[in-house]
C-alpha positions as CSV (number, residue, x, y, z in Angstrom):
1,X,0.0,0.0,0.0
2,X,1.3,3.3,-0.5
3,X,0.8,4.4,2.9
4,X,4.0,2.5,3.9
5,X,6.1,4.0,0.8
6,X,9.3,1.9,2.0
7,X,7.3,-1.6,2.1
8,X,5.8,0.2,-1.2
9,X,9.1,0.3,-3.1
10,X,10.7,-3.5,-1.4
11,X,7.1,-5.2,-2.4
12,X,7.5,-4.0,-6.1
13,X,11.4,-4.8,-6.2
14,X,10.3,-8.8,-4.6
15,X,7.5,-8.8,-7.9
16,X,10.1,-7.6,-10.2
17,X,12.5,-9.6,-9.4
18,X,9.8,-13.7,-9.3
19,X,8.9,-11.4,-12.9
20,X,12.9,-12.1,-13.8
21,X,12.8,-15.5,-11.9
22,X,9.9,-16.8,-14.1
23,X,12.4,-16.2,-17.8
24,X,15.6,-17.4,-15.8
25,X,17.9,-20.1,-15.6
26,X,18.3,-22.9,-13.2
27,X,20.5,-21.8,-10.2
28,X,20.0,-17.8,-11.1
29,X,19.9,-15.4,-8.0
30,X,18.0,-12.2,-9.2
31,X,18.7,-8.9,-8.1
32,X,15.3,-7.0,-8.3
33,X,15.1,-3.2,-7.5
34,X,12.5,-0.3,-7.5
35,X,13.0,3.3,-6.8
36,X,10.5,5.5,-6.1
37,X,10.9,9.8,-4.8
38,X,8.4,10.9,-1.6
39,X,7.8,14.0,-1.2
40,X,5.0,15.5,1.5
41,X,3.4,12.1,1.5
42,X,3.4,11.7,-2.6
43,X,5.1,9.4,-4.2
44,X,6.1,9.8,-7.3
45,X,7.9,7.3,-10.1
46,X,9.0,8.0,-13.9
47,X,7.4,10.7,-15.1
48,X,5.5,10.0,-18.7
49,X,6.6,13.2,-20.4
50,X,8.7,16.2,-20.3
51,X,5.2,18.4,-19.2
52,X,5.3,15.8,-16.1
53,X,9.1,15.9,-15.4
54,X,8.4,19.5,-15.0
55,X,5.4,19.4,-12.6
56,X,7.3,16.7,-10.8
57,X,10.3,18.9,-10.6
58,X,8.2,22.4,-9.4
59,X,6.6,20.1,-6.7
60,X,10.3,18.9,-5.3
61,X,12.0,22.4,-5.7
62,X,13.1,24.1,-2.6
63,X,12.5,21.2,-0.3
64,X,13.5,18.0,1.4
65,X,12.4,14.5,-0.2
66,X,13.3,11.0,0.3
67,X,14.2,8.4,-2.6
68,X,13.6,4.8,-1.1
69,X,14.7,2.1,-3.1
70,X,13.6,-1.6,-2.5
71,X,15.8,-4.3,-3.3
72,X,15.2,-8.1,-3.9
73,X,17.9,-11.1,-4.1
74,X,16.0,-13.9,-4.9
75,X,17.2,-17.6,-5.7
76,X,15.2,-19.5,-8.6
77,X,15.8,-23.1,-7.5
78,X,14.8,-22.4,-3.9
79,X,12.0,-19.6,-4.2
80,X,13.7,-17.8,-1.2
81,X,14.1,-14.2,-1.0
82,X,15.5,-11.8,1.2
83,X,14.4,-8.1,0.5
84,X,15.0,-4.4,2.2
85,X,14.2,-0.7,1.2
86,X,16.6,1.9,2.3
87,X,15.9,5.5,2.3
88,X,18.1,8.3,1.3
89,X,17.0,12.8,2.1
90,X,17.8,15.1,-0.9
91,X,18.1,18.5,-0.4
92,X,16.4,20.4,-3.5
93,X,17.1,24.3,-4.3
94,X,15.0,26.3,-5.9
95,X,14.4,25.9,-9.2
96,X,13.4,28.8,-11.8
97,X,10.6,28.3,-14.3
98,X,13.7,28.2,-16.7
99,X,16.2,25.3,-14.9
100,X,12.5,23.0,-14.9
101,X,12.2,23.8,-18.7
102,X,15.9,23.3,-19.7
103,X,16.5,20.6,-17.9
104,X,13.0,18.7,-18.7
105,X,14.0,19.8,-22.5
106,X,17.8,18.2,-22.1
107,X,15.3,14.5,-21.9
108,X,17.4,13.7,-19.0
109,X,14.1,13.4,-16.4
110,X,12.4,10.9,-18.3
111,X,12.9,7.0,-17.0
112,X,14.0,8.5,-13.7
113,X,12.3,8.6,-10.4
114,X,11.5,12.0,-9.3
115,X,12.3,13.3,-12.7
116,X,16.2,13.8,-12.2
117,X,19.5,12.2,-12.2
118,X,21.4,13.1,-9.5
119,X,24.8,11.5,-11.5
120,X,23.9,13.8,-14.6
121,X,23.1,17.1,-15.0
122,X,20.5,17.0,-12.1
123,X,23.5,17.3,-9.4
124,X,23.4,21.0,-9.4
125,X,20.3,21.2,-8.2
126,X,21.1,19.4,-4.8
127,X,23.0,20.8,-2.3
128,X,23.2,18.1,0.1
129,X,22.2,14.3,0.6
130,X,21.4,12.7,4.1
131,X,22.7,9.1,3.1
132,X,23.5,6.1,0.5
133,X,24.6,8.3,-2.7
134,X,24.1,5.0,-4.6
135,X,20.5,4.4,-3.6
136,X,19.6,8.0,-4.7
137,X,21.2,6.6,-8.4
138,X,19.2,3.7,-8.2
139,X,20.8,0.6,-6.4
140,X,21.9,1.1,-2.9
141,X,25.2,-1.3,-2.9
142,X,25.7,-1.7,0.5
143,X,22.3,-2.7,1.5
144,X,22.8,-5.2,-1.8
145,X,25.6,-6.5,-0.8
146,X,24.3,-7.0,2.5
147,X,21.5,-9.2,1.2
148,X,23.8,-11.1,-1.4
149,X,25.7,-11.9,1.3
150,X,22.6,-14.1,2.9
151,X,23.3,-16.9,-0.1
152,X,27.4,-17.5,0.8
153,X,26.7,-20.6,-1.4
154,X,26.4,-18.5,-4.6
């Protein structure tokens, strides 16, 4: 439910990743992973269109959001799967009218969560992170690791 935005994100990396499970080979471990931006209790994914990457992008200007990515490690023959979000605070300036529409026009917000990259041309617009770096990008590694470390066998 999206009232619990961290189980939010984990549930939809665990379907992703049985999705992946069903097309893969015998002894596969799948890495499954969802990130998703909340901002004053709205949570918001890709955006469809540059006209949405720039709402999305007036809406997050000026404040603090969270990106929460869930991530899945799940092992084909066995079914098992061991699954965490974590949660990363993004500091946002404030935007002109002009940065939205540049940026939203460089295609760089589409396909990305929140409607920015914080490794591309997005980084100027954030002045400070509370957190993993790498979840804000899109795979936290640490928390990965940590769960890939749960099948020593592989």
């Amino acid at each position: 439910s999206t009232d619990n935005p961290k189980e939010f994100a984990r549930q939809n990396a665990c379907q992703k990743a049985a999705a992946a499970a069903a097309i893969s080979d015998a002894g596969s471990l799948i890495i499954g992973a969802d990130t998703i931006v909340v901002c004053d209790g709205r949570i918001m994914g890709k955006p469809a269109d540059k006209s949405e990457a720039c709402e999305m992008l007036s809406f997050l200007s000026g404040k603090i959001h969270e990106v929460i990515t869930g991530v899945a490690v799940l092992e084909k023959d066995t079914g098992r799967i061991e699954s965490a979000a974590e949660s990363t605070e993004v500091s946002f300036k404030n935007l002109t009218e002009a940065e939205i529409r540049e940026y939203a026009e460089s295609g760089e917000p589409l396909g990305k969560a929140g409607a920015y990259a914080i490794q591309g041309k997005g980084s100027i617009f954030i002045p400070s992170i509370k957190g993993c770096f790498f979840n804000v990008v899109g795979l936290p590694l640490f928390r990965t690791k940590e769960l890939l470390s749960k099948f020593p066998e592989k």
